[in-house]
C-alpha positions as a Python dict, from the first residue, in 0.01 Angstrom:
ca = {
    (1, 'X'): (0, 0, 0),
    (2, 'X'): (-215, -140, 259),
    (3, 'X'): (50, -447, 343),
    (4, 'X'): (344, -210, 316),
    (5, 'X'): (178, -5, 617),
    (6, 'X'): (87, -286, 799),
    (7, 'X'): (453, -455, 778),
    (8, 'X'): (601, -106, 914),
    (9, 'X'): (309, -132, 1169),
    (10, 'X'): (466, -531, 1272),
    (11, 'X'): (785, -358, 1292),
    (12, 'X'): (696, -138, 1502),
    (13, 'X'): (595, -374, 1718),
    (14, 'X'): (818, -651, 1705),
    (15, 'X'): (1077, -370, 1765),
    (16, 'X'): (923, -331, 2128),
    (17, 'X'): (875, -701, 2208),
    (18, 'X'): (1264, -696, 2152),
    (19, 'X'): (1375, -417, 2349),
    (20, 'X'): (1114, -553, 2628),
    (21, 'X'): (1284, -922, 2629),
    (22, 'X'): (1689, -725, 2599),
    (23, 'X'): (1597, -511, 2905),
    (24, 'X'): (1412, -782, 3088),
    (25, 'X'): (1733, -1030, 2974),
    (26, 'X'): (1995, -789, 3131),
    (27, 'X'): (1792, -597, 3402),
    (28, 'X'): (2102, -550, 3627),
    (29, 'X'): (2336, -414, 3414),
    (30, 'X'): (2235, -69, 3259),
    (31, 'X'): (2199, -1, 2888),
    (32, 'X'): (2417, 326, 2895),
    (33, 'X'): (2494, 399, 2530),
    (34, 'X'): (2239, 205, 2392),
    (35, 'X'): (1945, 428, 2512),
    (36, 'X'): (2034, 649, 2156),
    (37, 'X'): (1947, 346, 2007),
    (38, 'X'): (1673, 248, 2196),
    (39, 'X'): (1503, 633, 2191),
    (40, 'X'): (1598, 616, 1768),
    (41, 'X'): (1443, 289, 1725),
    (42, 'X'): (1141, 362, 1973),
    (43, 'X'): (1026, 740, 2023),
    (44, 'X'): (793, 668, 2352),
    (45, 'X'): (1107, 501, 2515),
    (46, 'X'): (1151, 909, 2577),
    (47, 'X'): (940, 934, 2824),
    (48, 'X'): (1105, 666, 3014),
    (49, 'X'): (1057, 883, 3338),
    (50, 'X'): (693, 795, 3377),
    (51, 'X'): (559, 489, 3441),
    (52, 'X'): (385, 356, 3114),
    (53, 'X'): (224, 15, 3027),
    (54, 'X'): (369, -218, 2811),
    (55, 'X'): (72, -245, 2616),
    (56, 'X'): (45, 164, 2561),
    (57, 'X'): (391, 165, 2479),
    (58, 'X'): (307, -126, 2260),
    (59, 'X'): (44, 93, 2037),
    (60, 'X'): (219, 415, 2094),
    (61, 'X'): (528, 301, 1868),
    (62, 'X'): (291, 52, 1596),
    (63, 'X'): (129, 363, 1572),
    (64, 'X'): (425, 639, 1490),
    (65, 'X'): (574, 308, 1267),
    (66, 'X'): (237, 358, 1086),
    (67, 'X'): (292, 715, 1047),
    (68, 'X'): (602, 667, 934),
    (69, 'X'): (531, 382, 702),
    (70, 'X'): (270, 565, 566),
    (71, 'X'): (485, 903, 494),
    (72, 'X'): (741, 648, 332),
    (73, 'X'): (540, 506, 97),
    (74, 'X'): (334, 847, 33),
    (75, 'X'): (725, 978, -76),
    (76, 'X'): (817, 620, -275),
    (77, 'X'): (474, 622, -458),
    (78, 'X'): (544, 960, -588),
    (79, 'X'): (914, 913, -689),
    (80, 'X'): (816, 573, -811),
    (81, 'X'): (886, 584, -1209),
    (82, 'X'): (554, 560, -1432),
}
């Protein structure tokens, strides 16, 4: 269970490496609809108004991909069959 968490915890982070390189890649343009995605895909993106750090966004999402990961596999363990 240990691995599972810790490959949701990669995800989470690896999900904002890519958003950082796509929105350094096409800083010009604006991402208009894809912000859904972005705030679906990376809940601290939501407080885009504030100046945060890459690195605090960084732990902020590898953590709430923890919590998540570790809700998950709380729910499969205990619908897993015996």
């Amino acid at each position: 269970m240990k691995r599972r968490i810790s490959i949701w915890t990669g995800v989470g982070v690896l999900v904002v490496v890519l958003w950082t390189l796509y929105i350094s890649a096409t800083k010009p343009t604006p991402l208009g609809s894809l912000w859904t995605l972005v705030d679906l895909t990376c809940p601290i993106a939501l407080a885009r108004h504030y100046a945060l750090s890459f690195y605090f966004v960084l732990l902020a999402n590898a953590a709430t991909y923890a919590l998540v990961g570790t809700a998950a596999e709380v729910i499969r363990r205990h619908y897993k069959p015996a």
